[in-house]
N, C-alpha and C positions, 0 to 999 in steps of 0.2 A: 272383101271375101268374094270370092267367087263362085257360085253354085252351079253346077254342070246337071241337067238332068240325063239320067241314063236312059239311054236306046231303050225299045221294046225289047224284050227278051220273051221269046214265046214260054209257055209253061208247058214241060216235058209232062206228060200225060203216058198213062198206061191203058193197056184193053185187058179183061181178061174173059174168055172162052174157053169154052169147055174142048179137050184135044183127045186125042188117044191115048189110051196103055204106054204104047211105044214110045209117044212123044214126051213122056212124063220119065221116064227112066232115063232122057237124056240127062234132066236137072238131077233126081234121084242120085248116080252113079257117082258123081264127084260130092257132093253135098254128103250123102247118107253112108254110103259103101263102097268111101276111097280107096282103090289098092286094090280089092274084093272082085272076083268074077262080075262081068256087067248082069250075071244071068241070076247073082244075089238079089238085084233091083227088082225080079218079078215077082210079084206078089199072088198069092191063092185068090184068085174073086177078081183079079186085075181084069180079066176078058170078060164077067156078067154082063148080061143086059143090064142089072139095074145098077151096074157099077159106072159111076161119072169120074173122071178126071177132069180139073181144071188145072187151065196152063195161068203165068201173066204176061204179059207182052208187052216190055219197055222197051221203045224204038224199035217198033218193031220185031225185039226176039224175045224169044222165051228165056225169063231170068229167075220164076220159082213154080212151080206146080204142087199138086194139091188133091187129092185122092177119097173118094166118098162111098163106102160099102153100106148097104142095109147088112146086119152082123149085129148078133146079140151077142150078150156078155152075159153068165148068170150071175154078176155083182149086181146086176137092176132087174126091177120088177118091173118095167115099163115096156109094154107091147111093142110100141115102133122105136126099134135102135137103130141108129147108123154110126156108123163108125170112119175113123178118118184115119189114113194111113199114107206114109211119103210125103207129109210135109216138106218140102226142101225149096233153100234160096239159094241161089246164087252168091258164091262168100264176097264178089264184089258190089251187090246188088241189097247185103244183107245190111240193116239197120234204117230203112228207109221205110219202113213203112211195109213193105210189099206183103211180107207172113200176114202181118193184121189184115189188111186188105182182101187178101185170100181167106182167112177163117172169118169175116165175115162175111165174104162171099158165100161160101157151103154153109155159113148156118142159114143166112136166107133160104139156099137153096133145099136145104134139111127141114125149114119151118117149111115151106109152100107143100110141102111132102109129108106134111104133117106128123112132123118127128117128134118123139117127145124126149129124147137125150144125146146127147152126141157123148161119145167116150173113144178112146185110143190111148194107146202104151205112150208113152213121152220119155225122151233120153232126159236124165237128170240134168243135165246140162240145159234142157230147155221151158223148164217148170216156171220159170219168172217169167217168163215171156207168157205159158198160158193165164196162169193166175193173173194178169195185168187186164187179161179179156173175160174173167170172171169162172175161169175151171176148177175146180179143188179134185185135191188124190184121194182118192179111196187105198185104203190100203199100205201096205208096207213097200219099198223096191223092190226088186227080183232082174236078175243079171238074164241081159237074152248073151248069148255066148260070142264072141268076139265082135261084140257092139259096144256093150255095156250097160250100166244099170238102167233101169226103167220104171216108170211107174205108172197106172194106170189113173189118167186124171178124166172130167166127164164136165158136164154144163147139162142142166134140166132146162127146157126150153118150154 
């Protein structure tokens, strides 16, 4: 028998950094609001001072970004809210890891900011994936209109 050892293969690594508004609706636009006006992607609070976007950067480009508002909800009683809005991967980029990477990114960045809930509407379609990082729904679904169903899930931090 003959055992061949394989070459080095470097390990593909990712950055992620915080980007712009603008830079975040490039990933947003095909992920979120395929077909849809690109001008559907902006979101109310996307320009605040205290609103952060984060991009990720595999090989160099941007393959999902990631969206972080101070934004109360009156479903909590908890003083500092933030809210997380525009999740999006890249559908060739999707299943690797990178969402999870990104939402604990912002929760970090949510603790040091001494948040005490993180909450956002979630397409039904994407509820397994929060609950796997520890979110539960408050509440019943409710249809945002040519998106579809939603529900609003949260994490006490």
């Amino acid at each position: 028998m003959l055992i061949v050892k394989p070459k080095f293969v470097p390990i593909k690594i990712f950055e992620i950094k915080e980007i712009s508004a603008f830079e975040s609706i490039i990933v947003r636009h095909p992920v979120l609001r395929f077909g849809k006006p690109i001008e559907s992607c902006r979101f109310e609070g996307d320009d605040l001072p205290t609103t952060k976007h984060f991009g990720l950067f595999y090989e160099n480009e941007i393959s999902a970004v990631i969206s972080v508002f101070e934004a109360k909800n009156n479903l909590f009683l908890e003083e500092k809210q933030f809210q997380i809005r525009g999740m999006a991967v890249l559908e060739q980029h999707q299943k690797k890891g990178f969402g999870e990477a990104l939402l604990k990114y912002c929760e970090n960045q949510i603790r040091n900011k001494m948040g005490e809930i993180i909450w956002f509407n979630a397409r039904e379609t994407a509820i397994g994936f929060y609950e796997k990082s520890a979110y539960q729904k408050s509440g019943d679904g409710f249809e945002i209109a040519d998106i579809g169903i939603h529900y609003v899930l949260f994490k006490k931090l």
